[in-house]
C-alpha positions in Angstrom: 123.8 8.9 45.7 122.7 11.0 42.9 122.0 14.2 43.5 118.3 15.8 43.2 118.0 19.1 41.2 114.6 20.5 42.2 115.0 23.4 39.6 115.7 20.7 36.7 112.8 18.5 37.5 110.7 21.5 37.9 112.0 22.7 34.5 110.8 19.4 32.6 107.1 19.4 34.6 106.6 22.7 33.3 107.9 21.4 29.7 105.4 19.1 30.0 102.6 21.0 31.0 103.1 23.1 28.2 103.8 20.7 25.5 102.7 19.6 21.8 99.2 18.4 22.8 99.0 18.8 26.4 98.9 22.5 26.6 99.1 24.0 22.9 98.0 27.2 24.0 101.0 27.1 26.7 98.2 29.1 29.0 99.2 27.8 32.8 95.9 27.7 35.0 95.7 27.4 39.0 95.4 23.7 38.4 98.9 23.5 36.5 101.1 25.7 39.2 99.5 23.1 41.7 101.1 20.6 39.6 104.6 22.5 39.7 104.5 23.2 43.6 103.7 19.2 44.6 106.5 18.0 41.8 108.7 20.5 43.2 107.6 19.5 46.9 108.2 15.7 45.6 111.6 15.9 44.6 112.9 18.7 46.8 116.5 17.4 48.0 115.6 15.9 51.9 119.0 16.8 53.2 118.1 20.3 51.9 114.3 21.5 51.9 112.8 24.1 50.0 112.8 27.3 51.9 109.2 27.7 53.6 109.1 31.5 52.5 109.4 30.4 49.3 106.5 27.5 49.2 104.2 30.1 51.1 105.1 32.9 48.0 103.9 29.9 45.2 100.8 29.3 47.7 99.7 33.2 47.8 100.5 33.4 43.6 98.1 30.5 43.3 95.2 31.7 45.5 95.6 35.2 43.5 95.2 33.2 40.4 92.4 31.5 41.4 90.9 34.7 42.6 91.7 36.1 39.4 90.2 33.6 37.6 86.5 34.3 39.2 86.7 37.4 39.0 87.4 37.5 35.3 84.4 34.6 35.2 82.1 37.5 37.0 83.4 40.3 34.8 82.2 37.7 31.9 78.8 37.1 33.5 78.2 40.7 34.2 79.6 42.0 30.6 76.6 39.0 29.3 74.2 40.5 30.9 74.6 44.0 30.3 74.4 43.0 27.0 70.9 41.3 27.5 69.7 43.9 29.2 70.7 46.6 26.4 69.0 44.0 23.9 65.8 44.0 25.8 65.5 47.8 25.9 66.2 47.9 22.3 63.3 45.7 21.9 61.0 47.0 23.8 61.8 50.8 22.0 60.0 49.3 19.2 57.2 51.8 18.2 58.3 54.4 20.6 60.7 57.3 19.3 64.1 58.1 19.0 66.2 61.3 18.8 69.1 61.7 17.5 71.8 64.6 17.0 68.6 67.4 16.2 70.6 70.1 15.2 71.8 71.4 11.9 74.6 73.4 11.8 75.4 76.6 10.0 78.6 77.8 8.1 79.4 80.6 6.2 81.6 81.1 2.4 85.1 82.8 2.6 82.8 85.9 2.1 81.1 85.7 5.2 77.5 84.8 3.5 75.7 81.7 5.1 75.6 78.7 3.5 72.2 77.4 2.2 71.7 74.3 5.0 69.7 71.0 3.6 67.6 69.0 6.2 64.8 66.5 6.4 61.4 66.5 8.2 59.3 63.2 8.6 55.6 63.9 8.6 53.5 61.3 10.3 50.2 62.6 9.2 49.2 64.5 6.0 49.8 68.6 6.4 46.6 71.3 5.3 49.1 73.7 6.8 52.1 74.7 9.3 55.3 76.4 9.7 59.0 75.3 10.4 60.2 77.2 13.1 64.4 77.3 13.4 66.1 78.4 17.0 69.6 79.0 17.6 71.8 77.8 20.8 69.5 80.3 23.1 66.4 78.9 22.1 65.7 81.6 20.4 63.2 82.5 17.5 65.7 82.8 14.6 63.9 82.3 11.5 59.8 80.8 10.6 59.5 79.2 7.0 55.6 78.9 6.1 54.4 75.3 4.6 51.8 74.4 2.7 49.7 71.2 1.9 52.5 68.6 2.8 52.1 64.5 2.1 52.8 61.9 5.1 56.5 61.4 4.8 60.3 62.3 4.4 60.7 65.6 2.9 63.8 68.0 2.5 64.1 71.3 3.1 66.5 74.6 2.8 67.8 77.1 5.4 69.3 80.5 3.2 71.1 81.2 6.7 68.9 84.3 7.0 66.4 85.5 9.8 63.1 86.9 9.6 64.8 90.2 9.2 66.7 89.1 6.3 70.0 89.2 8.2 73.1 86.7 7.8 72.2 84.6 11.0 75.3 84.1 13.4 77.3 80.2 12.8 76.5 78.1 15.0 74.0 75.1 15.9 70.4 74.8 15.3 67.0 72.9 16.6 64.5 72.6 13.9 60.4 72.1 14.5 57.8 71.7 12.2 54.7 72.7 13.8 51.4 71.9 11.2 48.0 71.0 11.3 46.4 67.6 9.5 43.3 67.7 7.4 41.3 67.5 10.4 42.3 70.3 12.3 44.6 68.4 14.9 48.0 70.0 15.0 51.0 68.2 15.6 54.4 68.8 15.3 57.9 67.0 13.4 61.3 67.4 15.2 64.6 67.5 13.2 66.9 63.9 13.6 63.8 62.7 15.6 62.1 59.2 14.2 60.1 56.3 15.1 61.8 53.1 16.0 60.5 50.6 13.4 62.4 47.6 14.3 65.5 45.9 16.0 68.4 44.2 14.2 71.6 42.6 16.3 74.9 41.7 14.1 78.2 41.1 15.3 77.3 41.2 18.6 76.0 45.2 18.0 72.6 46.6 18.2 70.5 48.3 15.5 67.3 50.2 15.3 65.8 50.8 11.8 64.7 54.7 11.7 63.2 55.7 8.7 63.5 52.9 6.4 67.3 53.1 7.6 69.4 51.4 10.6 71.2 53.3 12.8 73.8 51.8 16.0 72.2 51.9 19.0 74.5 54.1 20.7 74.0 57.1 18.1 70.8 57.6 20.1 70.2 60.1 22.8 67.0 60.3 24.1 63.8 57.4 23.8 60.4 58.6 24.5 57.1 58.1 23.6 54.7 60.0 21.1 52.8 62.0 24.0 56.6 63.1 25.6 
């Protein structure tokens, strides 16, 4: 009587399993090692069994695999709707505000002079008159620049690095405000690297908001809030 190899006929299911045009991935799911255990169960040798530890090992791989496999099936759903939910708050930010990094920072020249520091301000309303006031890490008063009639819009303005005394002001990291008055009297107030969310884009599986005329990811932002916050 011929003899029965179990390890050979195992050997050629698994071939086939993971053949040209069966498997062309050669990716084994739960369903395949099934396969393997009953073909190897099939043409175990009678006079000399496969050894019950070992069937009970195959039987625990293949319930972890299937427990594997849902749990990477939740980790999808969950990962799909994290990202629905992050669109929808993008979405609904529309016409509310966003802040971004709202400091400028200050350096100085190999002579220990401050450099001149460049930054925007976006106006919502037209300015009759107002001042930009510039504090330092403390929230300290470090320097006022006066501002006269000013146009709704983007404008840019210059830091010397000085304070009201006329001193070199310290390095470091600073929160700019502009706080004016419109035609009318009402005063309102402009906050450095802080815009209003125009509209949502999503490409490539990322999220966009369009910030003064320009899109920006939507993890570069730190705070939302509305125009009365």
């Amino acid at each position: 009587m011929a003899t029965i190899n179990p390890t050979n006929t195992t050997t050629n299911a698994l071939s086939t399993l993971t053949g040209t045009g069966v498997n062309p991935d050669s990716i084994l799911g739960k369903d395949d090692f099934l396969k393997l255990l009953l073909t190897e169960l099939q043409h175990q040798d009678p006079t000399s069994p496969m050894d019950s530890d070992k069937i009970l090992s195959q039987t625990s791989q293949l319930a972890a695999l299937e427990t594997q496999e849902k749990t990477n099936k939740a980790l999808e759903a969950l990962t799909a709707s994290f990202t629905q939910n992050k669109n929808f708050a993008a979405v609904s930010a529309i016409g509310k505000y966003a802040r971004l990094d709202n400091t400028i920072d200050l350096t100085q020249d190999t002579k220990g002079n401050p450099n001149p520091v460049n930054f925007e301000l976006n106006f919502e309303e037209d300015a009759k008159e107002g001042q930009i006031e510039i504090y330092d890490e403390e929230n300290r008063l470090v320097k006022v620049m006066k501002i006269g009639e000013t146009t709704k819009g983007k404008h840019a303005f210059t830091w010397d690095g000085h304070n009201d005394a006329g001193e070199n002001a310290t390095p470091g990291k600073f929160s700019v405000i502009a706080n004016y008055y419109n035609p009318d009297g009402v005063k309102l107030q402009a906050n450095f690297g802080s815009y209003k969310i125009e509209s949502v884009k999503f490409d490539d599986a990322k999220t966009y908001v369009k910030l003064n005329g320009s899109f920006i990811p939507f993890d570069k932002i730190s705070e939302i809030y509305a125009k009365d916050s």
